[in-house]
C-alpha positions in Angstrom: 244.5 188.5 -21.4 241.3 190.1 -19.1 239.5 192.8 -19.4 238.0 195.1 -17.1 234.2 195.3 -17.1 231.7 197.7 -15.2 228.6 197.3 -13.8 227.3 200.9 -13.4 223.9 201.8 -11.3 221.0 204.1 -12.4 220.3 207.2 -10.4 218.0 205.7 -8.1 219.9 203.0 -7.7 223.0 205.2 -6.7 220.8 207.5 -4.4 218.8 204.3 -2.6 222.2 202.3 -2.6 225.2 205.1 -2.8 226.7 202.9 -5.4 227.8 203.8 -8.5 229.8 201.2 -10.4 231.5 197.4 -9.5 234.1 196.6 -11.8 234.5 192.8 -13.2 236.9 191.4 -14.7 236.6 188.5 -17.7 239.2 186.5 -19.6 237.2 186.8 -22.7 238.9 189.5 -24.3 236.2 189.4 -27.4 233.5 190.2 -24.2 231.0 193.1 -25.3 229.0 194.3 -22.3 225.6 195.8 -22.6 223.8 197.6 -19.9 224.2 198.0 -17.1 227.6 197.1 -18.1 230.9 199.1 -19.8 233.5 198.6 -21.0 234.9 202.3 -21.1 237.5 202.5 -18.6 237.6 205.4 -16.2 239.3 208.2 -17.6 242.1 209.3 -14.7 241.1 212.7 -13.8 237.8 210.4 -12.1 240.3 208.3 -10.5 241.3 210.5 -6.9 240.1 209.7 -3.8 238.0 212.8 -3.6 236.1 211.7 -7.0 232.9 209.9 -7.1 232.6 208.3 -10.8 229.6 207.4 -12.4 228.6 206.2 -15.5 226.1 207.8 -17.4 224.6 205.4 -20.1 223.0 207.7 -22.4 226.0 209.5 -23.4 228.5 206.7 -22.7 230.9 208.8 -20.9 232.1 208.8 -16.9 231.4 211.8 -14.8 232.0 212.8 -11.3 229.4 212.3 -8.9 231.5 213.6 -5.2 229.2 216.6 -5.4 225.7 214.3 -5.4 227.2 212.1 -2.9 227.5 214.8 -0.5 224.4 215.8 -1.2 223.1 212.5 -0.4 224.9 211.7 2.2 224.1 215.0 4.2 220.4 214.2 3.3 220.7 210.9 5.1 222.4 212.6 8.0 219.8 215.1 8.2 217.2 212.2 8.0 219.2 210.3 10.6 218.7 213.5 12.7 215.3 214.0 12.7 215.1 210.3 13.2 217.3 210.4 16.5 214.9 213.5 17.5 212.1 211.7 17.2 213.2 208.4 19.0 214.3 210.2 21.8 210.8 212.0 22.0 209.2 208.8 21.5 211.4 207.8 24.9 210.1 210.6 26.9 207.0 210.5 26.6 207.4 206.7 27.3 209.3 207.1 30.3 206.5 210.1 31.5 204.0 207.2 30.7 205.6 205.1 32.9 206.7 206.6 35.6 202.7 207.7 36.3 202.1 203.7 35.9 205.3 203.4 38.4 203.3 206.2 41.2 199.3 204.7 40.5 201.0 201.0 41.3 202.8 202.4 43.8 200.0 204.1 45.6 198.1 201.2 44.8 200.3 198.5 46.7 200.2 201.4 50.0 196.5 201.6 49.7 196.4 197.7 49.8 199.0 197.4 52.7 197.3 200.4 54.8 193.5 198.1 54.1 195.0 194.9 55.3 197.7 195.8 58.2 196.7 196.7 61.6 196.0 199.8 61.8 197.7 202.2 64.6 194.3 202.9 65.9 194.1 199.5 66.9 192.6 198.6 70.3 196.4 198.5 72.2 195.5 197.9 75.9 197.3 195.0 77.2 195.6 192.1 78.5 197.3 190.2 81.7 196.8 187.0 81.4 194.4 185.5 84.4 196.0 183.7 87.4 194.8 180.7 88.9 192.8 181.2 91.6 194.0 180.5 95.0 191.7 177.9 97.1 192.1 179.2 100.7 191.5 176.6 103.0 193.0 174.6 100.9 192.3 170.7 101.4 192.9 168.7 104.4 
């Protein structure tokens, strides 16, 4: 016959992970766990959906943690927030940064073209090319 077997996680381990227990199961019936294991099955009234049960091993007995969890996981969504926040500022000021680099490179590349192009003051009268001179009298 098995038997069911928990593995149950600290606090820390259930605010750093937002586990609280894995169960196991063994075929050795004569199996006695010691911690971090139990096994003291979870009574029912831990057992619905919106119940979070832990296992607290210093006075061996399951309670419900659904209230911590929210807790912790609106303390990771608020951490999540100010993380978005600060990513997107981070972006900003990244794209101000560049688009100044984008104008100096771009005034740069019309300084260079303006220094190396013809300029429209140039010298623009057309020169005819010279005809051949006519020999009058031409030979005999």
């Amino acid at each position: 016959m098995s038997k069911t077997i928990f593995r149950y996680y600290s606090e820390e381990e259930f605010k750093q992970l937002g586990l609280t227990f894995v169960s196991l199961i063994t075929e050795n019936d004569g199996y006695k766990p010691q911690h971090p294991y139990t096994d003291k099955p979870i009574p029912e009234e831990l057992q619905g959906t919106d119940k979070l049960p832990f296992f607290d091993p210093i006075t061996q007995q399951w309670m419900d943690k659904s209230q911590d969890a929210q807790v912790l996981a609106d303390k990771r969504a608020t951490e999540d927030l100010i993380q978005a926040k600060q990513d997107a500022a981070d972006a900003k000021t990244t794209a101000a940064e560049l688009r100044i680099e984008l104008q100096q490179t771009t005034d740069a590349v019309i300084e260079l073209a303006q220094a190396t192009l013809p300029s429209d003051t140039a010298d623009t009268t057309e020169t005819k090319p010279t005809e051949p001179e006519s020999t009058e009298g031409g030979a005999a």
